[in-house]
N, C-alpha and C positions, 0 to 999 in steps of 0.2 A: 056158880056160874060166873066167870069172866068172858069179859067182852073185848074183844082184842081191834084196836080201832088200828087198823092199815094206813098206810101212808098214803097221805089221798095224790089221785093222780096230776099230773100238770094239766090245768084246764087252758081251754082256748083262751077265756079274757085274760090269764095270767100271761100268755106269751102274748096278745096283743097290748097289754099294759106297760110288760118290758119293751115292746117291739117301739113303742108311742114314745117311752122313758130315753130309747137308746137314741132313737130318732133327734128328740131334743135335746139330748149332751151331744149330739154332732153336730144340731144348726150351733147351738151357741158356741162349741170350741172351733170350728174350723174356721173361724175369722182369727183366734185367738191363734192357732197354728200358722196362718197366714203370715200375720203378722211378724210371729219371732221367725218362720225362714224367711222372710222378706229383711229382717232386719239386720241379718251374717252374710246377707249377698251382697257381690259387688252390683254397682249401677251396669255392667252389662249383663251380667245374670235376673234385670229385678227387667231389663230393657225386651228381655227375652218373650214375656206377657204369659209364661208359664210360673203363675203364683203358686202351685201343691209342688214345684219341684224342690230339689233339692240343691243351697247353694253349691256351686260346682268347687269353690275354692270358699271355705268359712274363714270371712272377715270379720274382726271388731270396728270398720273404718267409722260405720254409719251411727256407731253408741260412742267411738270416741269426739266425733265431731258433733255430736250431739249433746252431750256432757261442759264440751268445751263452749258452745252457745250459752249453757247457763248460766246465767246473769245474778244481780241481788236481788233482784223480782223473784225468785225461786227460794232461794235462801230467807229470803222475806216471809215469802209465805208460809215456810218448814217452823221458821222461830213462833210464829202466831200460832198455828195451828196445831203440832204436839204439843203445846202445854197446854191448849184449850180444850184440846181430847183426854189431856190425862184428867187434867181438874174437872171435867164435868163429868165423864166416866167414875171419878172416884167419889163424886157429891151424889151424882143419880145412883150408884152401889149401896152407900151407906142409906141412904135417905127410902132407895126401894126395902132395903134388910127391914129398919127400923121400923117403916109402915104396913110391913108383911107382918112383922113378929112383934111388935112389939102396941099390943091392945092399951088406949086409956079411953078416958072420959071426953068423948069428944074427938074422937079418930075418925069415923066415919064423915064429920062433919068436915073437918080438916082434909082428908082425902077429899072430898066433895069438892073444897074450894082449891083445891091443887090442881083436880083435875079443869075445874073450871078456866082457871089462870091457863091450860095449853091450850083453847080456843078461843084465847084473847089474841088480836093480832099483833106482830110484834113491834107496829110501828107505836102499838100502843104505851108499849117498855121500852121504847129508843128514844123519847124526849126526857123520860124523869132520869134512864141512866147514865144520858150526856151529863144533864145537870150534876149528877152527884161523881162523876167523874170530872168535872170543873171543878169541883167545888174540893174534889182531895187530891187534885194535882195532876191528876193522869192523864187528861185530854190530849190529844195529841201524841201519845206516847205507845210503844209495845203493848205495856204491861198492860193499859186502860183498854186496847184494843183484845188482849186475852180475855180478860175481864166481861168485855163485852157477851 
């Protein structure tokens, strides 16, 4: 005796679940579509106060004079921030690998105080790691601020 289990049918909550899912990828992108046609329109097409249209003539004017404002405040912040994304992405990588996989004597405890140390607040690691960034030269500088 076999039992031949049928394709079961589309139930109601399944399309009111899509229907809930489709609804919220539309509130969140359509600011997000907004946005990039509002940003190929000229200021008389943006002047119009129809934001779902379409720009009548697609310009680059409003990214090239927006590019050309960027300043070293920008550039500043590009130098700090991907290295401080890559070094800690590649310390928090290794460091998760090695305490998933790699069992000793004293892991659990050490996880324990790892985890502890991310509900310490951080003003509480902002005076010892000035100090020891005075103390090896980098105060004041890029690198001490990656570091940070």
């Amino acid at each position: 005796m076999t039992s031949h289990v049928g394709k079961p049918g589309i139930s109601f909550s399944r399309i009111l679940i899509y229907a809930v899912l489709i609804l919220a990828c539309l509130i969140y992108l359509v600011p997000l579509v907004v946005m990039l046609f509002t940003s190929f329109k000229t200021p008389e097409d943006i002047g119009t106060g129809n934001l779902l249209s379409w720009p009548s003539v697609i310009t680059a004017i409003g990214w090239i004079k927006a590019w050309d404002l960027v300043d070293g405040y920008f550039w500043n912040s590009i130098k700090i921030t991907v290295p401080a994304v890559i070094i800690s992405t590649a310390i928090g990588a290794l460091n998760g690998y090695v305490l998933s996989m790699w069992r000793f004597k004293g892991s659990q405890l050490f996880f324990g105080l790892l985890l502890f140390g991310c509900f310490l607040p951080f003003q509480t690691v902002l005076l010892p790691a000035s100090f020891t960034l005075g103390k090896m030269g980098l105060a004041s500088t890029t690198t001490g601020l990656v570091f940070v």
